[in-house]
VEXDOKOL-927541 format. One record per residue (C-alpha): residue in one letter; chain; z, y, x. Coordinates in steps of 0.1 Angstrom, whole numbers, plus 2048, in hexadecimal, padded with zeros to 3 digits. Each point is the difference from the previous one (the first is absolute). Layout:
+-----+-------+-----+-----+-----+
| res | chain |  c3 |  c2 |  c1 |
+-----+-------+-----+-----+-----+
|   A |     A |   Z |   Y |   X |
...
+-----+-------+-----+-----+-----+
! end
This chain:
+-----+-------+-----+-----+-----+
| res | chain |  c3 |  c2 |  c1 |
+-----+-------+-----+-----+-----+
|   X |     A | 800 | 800 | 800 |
|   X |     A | 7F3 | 81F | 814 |
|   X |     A | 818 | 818 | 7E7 |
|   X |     A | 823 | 7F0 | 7F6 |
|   X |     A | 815 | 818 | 7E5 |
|   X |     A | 821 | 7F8 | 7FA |
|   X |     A | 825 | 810 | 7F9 |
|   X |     A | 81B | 802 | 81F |
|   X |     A | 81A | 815 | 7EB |
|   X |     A | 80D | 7F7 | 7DD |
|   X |     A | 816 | 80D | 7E5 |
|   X |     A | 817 | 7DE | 7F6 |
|   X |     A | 81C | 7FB | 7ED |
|   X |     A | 812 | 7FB | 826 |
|   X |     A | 7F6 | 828 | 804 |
|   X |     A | 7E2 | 80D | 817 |
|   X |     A | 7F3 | 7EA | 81A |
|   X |     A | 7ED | 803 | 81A |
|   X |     A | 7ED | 7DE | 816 |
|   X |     A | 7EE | 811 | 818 |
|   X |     A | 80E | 7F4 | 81A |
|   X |     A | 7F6 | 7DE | 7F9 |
|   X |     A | 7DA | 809 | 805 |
|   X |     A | 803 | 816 | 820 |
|   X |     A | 7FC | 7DC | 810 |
|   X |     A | 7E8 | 806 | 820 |
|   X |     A | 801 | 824 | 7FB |
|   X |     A | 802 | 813 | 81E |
|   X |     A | 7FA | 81E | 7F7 |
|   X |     A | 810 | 815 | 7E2 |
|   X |     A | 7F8 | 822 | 7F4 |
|   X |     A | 815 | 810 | 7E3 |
|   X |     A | 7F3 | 81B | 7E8 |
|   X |     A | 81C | 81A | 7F5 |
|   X |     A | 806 | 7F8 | 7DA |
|   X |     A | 808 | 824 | 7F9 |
|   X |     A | 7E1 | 7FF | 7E8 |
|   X |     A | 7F1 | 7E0 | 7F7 |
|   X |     A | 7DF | 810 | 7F6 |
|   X |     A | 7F7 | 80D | 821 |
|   X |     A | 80B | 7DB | 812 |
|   X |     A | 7EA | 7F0 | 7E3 |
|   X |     A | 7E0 | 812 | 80B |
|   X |     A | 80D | 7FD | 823 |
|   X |     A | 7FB | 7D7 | 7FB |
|   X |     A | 7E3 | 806 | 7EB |
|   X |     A | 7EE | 810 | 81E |
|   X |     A | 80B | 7E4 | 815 |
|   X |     A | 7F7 | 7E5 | 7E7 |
|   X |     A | 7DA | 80C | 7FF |
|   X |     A | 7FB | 806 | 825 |
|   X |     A | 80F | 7D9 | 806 |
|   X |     A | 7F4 | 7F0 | 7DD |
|   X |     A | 7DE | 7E7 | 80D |
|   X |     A | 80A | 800 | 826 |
|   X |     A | 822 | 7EF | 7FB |
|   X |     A | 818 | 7ED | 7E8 |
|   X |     A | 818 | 81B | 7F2 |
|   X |     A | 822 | 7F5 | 7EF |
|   X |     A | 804 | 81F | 7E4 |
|   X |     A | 829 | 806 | 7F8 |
|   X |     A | 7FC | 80D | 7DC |
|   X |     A | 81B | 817 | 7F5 |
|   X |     A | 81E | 7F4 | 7E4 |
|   X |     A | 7FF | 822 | 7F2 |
|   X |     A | 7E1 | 809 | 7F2 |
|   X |     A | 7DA | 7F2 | 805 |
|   X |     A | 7FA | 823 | 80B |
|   X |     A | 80E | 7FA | 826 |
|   X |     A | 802 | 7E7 | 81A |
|   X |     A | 81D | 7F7 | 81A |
|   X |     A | 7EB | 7F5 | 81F |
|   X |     A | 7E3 | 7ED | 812 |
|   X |     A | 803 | 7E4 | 818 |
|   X |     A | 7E3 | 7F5 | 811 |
|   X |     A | 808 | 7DE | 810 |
|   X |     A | 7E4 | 7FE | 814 |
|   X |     A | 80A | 81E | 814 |
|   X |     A | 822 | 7F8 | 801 |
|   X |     A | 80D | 823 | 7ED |
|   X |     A | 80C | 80D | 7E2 |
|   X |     A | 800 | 822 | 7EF |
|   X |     A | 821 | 806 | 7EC |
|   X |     A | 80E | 819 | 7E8 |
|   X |     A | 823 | 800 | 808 |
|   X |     A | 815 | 7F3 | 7E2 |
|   X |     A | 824 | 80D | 7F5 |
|   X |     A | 817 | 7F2 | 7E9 |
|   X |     A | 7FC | 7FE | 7DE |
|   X |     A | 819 | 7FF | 7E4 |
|   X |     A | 806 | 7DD | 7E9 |
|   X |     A | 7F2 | 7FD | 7DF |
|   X |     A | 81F | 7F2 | 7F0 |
|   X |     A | 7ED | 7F9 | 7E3 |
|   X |     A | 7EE | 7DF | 810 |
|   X |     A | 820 | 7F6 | 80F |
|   X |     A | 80D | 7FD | 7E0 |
|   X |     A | 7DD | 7F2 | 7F1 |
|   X |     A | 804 | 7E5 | 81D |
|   X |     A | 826 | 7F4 | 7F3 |
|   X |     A | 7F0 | 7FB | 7E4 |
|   X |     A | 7E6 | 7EB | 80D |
|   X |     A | 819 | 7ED | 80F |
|   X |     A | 80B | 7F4 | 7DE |
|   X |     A | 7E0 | 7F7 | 7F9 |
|   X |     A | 7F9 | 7EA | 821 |
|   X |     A | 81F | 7EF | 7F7 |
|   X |     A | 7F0 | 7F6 | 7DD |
|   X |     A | 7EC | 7EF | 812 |
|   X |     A | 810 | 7F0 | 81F |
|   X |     A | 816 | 7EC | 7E7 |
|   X |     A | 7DF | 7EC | 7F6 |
|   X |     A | 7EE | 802 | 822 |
|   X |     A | 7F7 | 7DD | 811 |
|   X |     A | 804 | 80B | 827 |
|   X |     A | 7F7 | 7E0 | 809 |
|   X |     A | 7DF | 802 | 7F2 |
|   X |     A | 7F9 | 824 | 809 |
|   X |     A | 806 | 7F5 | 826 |
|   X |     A | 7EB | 7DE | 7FC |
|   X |     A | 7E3 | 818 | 7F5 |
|   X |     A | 806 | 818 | 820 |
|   X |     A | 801 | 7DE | 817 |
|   X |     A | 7DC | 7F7 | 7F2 |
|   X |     A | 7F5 | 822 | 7FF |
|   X |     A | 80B | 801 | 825 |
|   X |     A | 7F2 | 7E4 | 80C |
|   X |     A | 7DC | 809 | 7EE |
|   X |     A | 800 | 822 | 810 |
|   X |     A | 809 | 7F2 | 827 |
|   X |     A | 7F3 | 7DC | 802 |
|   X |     A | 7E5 | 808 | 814 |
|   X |     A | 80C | 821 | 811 |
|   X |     A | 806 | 7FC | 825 |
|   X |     A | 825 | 80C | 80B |
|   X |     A | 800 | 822 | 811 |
|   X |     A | 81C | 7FE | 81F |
|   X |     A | 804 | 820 | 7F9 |
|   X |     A | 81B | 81A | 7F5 |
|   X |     A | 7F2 | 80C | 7DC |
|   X |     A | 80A | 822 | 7F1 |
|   X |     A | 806 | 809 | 7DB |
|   X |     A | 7EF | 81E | 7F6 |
|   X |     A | 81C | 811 | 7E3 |
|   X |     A | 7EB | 812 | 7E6 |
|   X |     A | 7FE | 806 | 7D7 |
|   X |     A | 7DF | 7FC | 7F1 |
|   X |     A | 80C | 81C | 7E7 |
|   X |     A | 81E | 815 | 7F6 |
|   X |     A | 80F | 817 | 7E5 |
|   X |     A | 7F0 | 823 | 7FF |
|   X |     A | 7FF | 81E | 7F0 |
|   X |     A | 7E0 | 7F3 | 7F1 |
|   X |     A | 80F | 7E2 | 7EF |
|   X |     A | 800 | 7DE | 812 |
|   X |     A | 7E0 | 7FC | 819 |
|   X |     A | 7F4 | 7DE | 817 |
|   X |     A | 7E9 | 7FA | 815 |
|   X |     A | 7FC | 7DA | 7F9 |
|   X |     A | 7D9 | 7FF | 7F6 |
|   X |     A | 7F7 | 813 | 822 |
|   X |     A | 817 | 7E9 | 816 |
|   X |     A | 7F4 | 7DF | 7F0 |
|   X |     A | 7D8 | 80D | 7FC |
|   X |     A | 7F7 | 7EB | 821 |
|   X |     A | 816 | 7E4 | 805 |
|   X |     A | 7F7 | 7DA | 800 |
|   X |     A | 817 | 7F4 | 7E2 |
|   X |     A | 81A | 816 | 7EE |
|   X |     A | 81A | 7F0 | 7EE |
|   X |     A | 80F | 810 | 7E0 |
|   X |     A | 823 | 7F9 | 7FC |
|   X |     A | 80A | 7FB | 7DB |
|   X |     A | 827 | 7FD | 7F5 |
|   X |     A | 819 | 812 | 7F1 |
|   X |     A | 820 | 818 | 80C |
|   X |     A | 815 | 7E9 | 816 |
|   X |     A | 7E9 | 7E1 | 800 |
|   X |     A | 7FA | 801 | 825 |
|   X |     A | 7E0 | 813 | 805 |
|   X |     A | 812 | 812 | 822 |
|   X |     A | 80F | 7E4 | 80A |
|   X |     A | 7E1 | 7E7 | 7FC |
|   X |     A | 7E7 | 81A | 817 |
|   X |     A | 81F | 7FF | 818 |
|   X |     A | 7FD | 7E1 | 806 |
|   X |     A | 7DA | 804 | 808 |
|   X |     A | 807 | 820 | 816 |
|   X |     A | 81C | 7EE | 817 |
|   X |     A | 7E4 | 7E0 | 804 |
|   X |     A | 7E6 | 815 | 80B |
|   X |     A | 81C | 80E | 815 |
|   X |     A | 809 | 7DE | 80F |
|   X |     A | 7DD | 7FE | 807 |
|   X |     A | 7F9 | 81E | 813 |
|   X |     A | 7EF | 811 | 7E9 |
|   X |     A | 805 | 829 | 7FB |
|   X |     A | 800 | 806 | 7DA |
|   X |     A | 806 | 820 | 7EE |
|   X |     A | 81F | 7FC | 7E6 |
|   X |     A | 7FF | 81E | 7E3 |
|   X |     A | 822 | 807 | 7F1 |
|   X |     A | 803 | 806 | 7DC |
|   X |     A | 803 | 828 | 7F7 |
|   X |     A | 819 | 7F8 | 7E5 |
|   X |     A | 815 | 7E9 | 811 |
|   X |     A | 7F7 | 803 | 829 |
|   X |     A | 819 | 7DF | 807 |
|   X |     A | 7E0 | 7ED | 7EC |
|   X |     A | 7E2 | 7F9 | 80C |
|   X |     A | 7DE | 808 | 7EB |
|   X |     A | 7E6 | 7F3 | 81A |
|   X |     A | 7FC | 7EE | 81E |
|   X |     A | 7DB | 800 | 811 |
|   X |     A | 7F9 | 7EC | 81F |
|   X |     A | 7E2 | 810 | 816 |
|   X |     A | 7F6 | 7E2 | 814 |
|   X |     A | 800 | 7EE | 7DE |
|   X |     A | 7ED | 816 | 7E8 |
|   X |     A | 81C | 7FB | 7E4 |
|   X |     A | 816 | 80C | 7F2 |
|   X |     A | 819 | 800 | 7DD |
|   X |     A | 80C | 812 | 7EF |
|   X |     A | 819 | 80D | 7E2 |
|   X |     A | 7E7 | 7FD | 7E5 |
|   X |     A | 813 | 812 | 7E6 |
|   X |     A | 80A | 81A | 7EF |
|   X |     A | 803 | 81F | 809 |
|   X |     A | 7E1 | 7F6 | 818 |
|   X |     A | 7F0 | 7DF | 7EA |
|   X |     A | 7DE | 7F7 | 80B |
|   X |     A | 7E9 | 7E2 | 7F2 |
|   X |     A | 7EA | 7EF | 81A |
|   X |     A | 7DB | 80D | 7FE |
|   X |     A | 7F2 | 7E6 | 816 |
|   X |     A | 808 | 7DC | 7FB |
|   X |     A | 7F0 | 7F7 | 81F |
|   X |     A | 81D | 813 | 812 |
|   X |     A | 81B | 80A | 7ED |
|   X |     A | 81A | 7E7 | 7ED |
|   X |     A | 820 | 802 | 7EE |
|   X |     A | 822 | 7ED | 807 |
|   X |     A | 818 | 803 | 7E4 |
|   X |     A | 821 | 7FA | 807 |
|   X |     A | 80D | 805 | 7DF |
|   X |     A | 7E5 | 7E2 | 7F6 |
|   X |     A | 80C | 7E8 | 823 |
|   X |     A | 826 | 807 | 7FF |
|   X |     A | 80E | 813 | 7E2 |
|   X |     A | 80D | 7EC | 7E2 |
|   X |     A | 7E3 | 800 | 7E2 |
|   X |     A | 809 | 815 | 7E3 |
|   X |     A | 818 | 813 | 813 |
|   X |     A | 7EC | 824 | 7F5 |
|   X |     A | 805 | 7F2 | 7DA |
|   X |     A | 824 | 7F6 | 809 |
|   X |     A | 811 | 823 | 80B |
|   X |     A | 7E2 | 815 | 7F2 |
|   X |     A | 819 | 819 | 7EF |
|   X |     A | 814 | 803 | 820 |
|   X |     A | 7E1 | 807 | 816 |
|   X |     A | 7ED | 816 | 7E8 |
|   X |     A | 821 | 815 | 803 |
|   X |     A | 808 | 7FD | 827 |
|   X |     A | 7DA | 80B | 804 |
|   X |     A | 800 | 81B | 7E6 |
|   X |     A | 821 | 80D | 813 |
|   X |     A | 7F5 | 801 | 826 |
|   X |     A | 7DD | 809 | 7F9 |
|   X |     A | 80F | 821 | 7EB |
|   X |     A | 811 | 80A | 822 |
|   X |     A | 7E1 | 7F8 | 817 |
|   X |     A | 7F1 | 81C | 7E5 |
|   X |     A | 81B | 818 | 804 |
|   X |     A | 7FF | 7F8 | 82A |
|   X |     A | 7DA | 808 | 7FC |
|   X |     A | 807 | 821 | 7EF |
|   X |     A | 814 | 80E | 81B |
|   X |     A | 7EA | 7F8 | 81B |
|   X |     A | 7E3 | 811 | 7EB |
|   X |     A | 81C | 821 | 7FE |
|   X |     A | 806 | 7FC | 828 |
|   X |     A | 7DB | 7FE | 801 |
|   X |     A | 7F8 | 81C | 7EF |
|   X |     A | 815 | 819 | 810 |
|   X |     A | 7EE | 7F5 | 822 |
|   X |     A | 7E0 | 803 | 7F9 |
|   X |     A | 808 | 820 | 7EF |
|   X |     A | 810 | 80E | 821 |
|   X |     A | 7E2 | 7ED | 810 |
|   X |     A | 7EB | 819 | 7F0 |
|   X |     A | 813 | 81D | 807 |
|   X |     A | 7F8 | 7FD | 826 |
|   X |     A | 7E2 | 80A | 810 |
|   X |     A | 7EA | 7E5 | 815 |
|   X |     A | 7ED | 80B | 820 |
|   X |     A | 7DD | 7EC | 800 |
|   X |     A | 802 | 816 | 82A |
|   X |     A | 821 | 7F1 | 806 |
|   X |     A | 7F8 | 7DD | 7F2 |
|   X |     A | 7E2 | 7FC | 813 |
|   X |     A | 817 | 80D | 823 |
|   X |     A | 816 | 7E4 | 7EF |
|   X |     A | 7E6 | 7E4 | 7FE |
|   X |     A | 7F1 | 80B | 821 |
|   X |     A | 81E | 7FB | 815 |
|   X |     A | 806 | 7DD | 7F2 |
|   X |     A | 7E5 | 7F2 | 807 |
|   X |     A | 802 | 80A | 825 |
|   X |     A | 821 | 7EC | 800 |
|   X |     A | 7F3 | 7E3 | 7EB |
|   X |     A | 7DF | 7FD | 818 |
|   X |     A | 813 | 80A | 81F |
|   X |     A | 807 | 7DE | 80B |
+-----+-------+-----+-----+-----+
! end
């Protein structure tokens, strides 16, 4: 994939948080833009992604406040990266108390789940993905990312970009607490074992979850096929589904406790609203400040100029 988008920063129920450093792997070379106005760093990484975009593979950080910005550049291949510096951002208390909630509902759940099951289908899964892989003797590295995040602009991914080229792509099926997380972990610690880098994306609501795990050398990947980020597979040839609700999850247990999950959802999806709202406020008063401020096409160019003398000064 000559351009890679993804998310390094996320607003979660555990508060903001910030992976970067995760993907500076290799990097020897870091420049960082001053974030006093995100505008002017957007079109700063905007220059830089034209004058690179055909001549090498370009990794673009989006930005978890608005589509309207970006947080940085790495280009692999030249061992740097172009950063806007990131500062600490209030908690959204409204997911943390969306994700208790949750909780409740993952524990509907867990009381019918058949682990046993769920981890026989990982060990077949496992052994279908690596059977005829050679062992790497090699010390792998995990690559931390989200695929999406909560926004100002509602809840965005980047899930049919990241999958658009890959070999097979595995949709993940299930619901709260039946294991989804746990069953990709599984995959992401054998490819591990193997020697294999792989690129693990945390969940934007709940960061201590996992939502994807894509293996390079593979051309795979699965990933949380639901919702707030449910996809179907267009291509049969590629794509496939494992339920986990269908392999390890007591039939009839939707029709059993319906009243109890309509509820629990109802209750935790109302606070990811209200969590949503607030962002779209915080938003809002940014990008009205943004707009307050005056951008210097002279002093962006002088901007861009000087860093590509330090990225092609090698």
């Amino acid at each position: 994939m000559e351009i890679k988008k993804y998310y390094v920063t996320g607003n979660t129920a555990q508060g903001f948080i910030n992976l970067i450093s995760s993907n500076l792997h290799g990097i020897d070379k870091t420049i960082t833009l001053d974030a006093s106005s995100l505008a002017h760093n957007t079109a700063i990484l905007k220059r830089l992604i034209d004058e690179y975009k055909g001549k090498t593979k370009l990794e673009i950080l989006k930005s978890s406040i608005s589509h309207n910005y970006l947080e940085g550049i790495i280009l692999r291949e030249k061992n740097a990266a172009v950063l806007v510096k990131q500062g600490d951002r209030p908690s959204v208390t409204e997911f943390a108390k969306g994700l208790q909630i949750h909780d409740e509902l993952e524990n509907v759940y867990i009381q019918e789940m058949d682990f046993a099951k769920a981890d026989e289908a990982a060990g077949d899964l496992i052994e279908k993905l690596l059977k005829d892989v050679p062992y790497k003797n090699r010390e792998p590295h995990t690559y931390l990312r989200f695929f999406g995040t909560n926004t100002m602009d509602g809840i965005v991914n980047e899930v049919p970009h990241l999958i658009s080229e890959l070999e097979r792509v595995y949709h993940i099926k299930g619901r709260a607490g039946t294991g989804k997380s746990t069953f990709m972990k599984k995959i992401a610690n054998a490819c591990l074992a193997h020697g294999l880098d792989i690129e693990q994306y945390h969940c934007s609501f709940d960061s201590n979850s996992i939502d994807m795990v894509l293996v390079p050398d593979l051309s795979i990947c699965l990933f949380d096929s639901t919702d707030p980020h449910a996809f179907d597979p267009e291509d049969a040839a590629r794509e496939e589904i494992i339920d986990l609700y269908e392999i390890a999850v007591t039939p009839g247990t939707d029709e059993m406790y319906h009243k109890e999950i309509t509820e629990l959802t109802s209750s935790y999806k109302n606070y990811m609203k209200k969590g949503l709202q607030v962002l779209k406020l915080k938003g809002e008063a940014i990008i009205k400040n943004e707009d307050a401020q005056n951008i210097s096409e002279t002093e962006i160019e002088q901007s861009v100029d000087a860093i590509l003398k330090q990225i092609n000064n090698n």
